[in-house]
N, C-alpha and C positions, 0 to 999 in steps of 0.2 A: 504494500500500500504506500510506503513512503518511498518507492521508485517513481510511484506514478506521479504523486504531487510533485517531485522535482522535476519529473519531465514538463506537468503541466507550468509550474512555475519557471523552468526554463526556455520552454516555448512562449510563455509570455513576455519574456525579458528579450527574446529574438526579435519575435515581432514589435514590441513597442520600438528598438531600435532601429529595424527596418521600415515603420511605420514614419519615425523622426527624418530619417536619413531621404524616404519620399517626399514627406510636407517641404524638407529644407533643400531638396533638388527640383521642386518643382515651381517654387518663386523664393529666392534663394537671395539675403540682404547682407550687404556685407559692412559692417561695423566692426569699429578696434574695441578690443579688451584689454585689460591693464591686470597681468597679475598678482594677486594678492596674497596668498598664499602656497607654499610647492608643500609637495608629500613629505614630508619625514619618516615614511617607513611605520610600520604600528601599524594600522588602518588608519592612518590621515589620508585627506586626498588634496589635491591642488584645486583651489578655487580662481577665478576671473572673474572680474567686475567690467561691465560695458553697460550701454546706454542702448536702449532701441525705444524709438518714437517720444524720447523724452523723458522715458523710466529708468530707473536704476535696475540692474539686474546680477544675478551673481551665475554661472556655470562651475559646477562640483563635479572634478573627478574627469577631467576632460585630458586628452594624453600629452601633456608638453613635452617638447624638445628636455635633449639632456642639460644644455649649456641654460635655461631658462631661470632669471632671477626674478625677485621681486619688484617690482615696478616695470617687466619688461612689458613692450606693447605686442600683443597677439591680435591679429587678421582672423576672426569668427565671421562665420555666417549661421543668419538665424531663419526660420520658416516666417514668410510673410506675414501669416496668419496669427503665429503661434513664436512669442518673441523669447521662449524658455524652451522651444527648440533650437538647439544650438550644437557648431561643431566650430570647429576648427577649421580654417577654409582649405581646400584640397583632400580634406579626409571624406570618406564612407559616411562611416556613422560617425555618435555622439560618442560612444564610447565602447570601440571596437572592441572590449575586454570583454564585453556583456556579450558579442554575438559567438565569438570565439570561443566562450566558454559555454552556450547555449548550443553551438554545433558540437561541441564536444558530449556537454553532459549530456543533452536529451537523446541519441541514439544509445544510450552507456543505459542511463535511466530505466529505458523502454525494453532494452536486451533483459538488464536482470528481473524488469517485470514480466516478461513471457517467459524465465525460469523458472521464477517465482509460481504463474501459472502454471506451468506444466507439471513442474516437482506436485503440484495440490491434484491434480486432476492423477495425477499417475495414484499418488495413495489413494485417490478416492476407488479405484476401478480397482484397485491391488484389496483394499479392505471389503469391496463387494464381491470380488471373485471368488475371497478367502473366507468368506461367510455365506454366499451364494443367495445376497441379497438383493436387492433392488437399490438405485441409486438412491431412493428417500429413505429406504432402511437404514444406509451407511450414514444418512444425512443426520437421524435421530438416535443411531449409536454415537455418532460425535458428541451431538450434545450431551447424551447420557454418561458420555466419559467423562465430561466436566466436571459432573460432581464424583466424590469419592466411593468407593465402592456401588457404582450402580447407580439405583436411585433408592437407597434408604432409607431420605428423609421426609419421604413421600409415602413407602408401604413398610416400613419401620422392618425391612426387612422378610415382610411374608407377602401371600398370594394374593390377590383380591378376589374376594366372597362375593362379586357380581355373579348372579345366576343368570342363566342364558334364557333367551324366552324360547320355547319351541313353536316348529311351523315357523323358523326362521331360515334362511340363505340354507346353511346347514343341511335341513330337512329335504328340501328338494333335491333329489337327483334325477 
């Protein structure tokens, strides 16, 4: 289960980047940025402050050059629309780490969730072969394995004294 939410959560992180990366190639404005802050390693990230339409804006986490100081000026482009879409001018995306590691993880994701699958369905069909039950058989001995010894706490351990009615299913042959 926690295969799949990382695939879904890294396909969403693909696509939002790929989403940014269309808005900002498809009327695409180019304003200077002033960096403010560089990475120090840890989980910091580098910030940029620029101006679009009059507003103050900051971009996090966007991939500067190595030789990049404090107060350098950086060439962004932002989506016409959308002035917190933003890259870098001449890059792809916003932040090519996110699509990189989304082509990476979401195929890795999705493998070990069709293992995952598989491994469950093989016991399921290994536990009805082996009992010579029916899939919803297997299905209600799992959960009966849940609790401890059986289900004790339900017939304290004996048979149930249901009587059967006659001129039932049974009776006809």
């Amino acid at each position: 289960m926690l295969s799949a939410v990382l695939a879904v959560g890294m396909c969403l992180l693909g696509w939002r980047q790929a989403d940014q990366a269309d808005r900002i190639g498809a009327h695409p404005v180019r304003v200077e940025g002033v960096v403010t802050q560089l990475p120090t390693g840890g989980g910091s990230y580098s910030a940029v402050s620029y101006r679009a339409a009059g507003q103050p804006h900051t971009a996090a986490a966007l991939p500067l050059a190595d030789g990049a100081k404090l107060g350098d000026a950086i060439c962004l482009e932002h989506a016409a629309d959308d002035a917190g879409a933003v890259r870098i001018c001449g890059d792809t995306y916003p932040q090519p780490v996110g699509v990189g590691l989304a082509r990476f993880s979401v195929p890795v994701a999705l493998l070990f969730f069709a293992v995952c699958m598989l491994r469950i369905l093989r016991h399921r069909r290994a536990v009805a072969i082996r009992s010579g039950q029916s899939r919803f058989a297997t299905t209600v001995a799992l959960a009966a394995g849940a609790l401890p010894d059986g289900m004790p706490a339900i017939t304290q351990g004996k048979r149930s004294r249901r009587r059967r009615r006659s001129g039932g299913r049974r009776g006809l042959h």
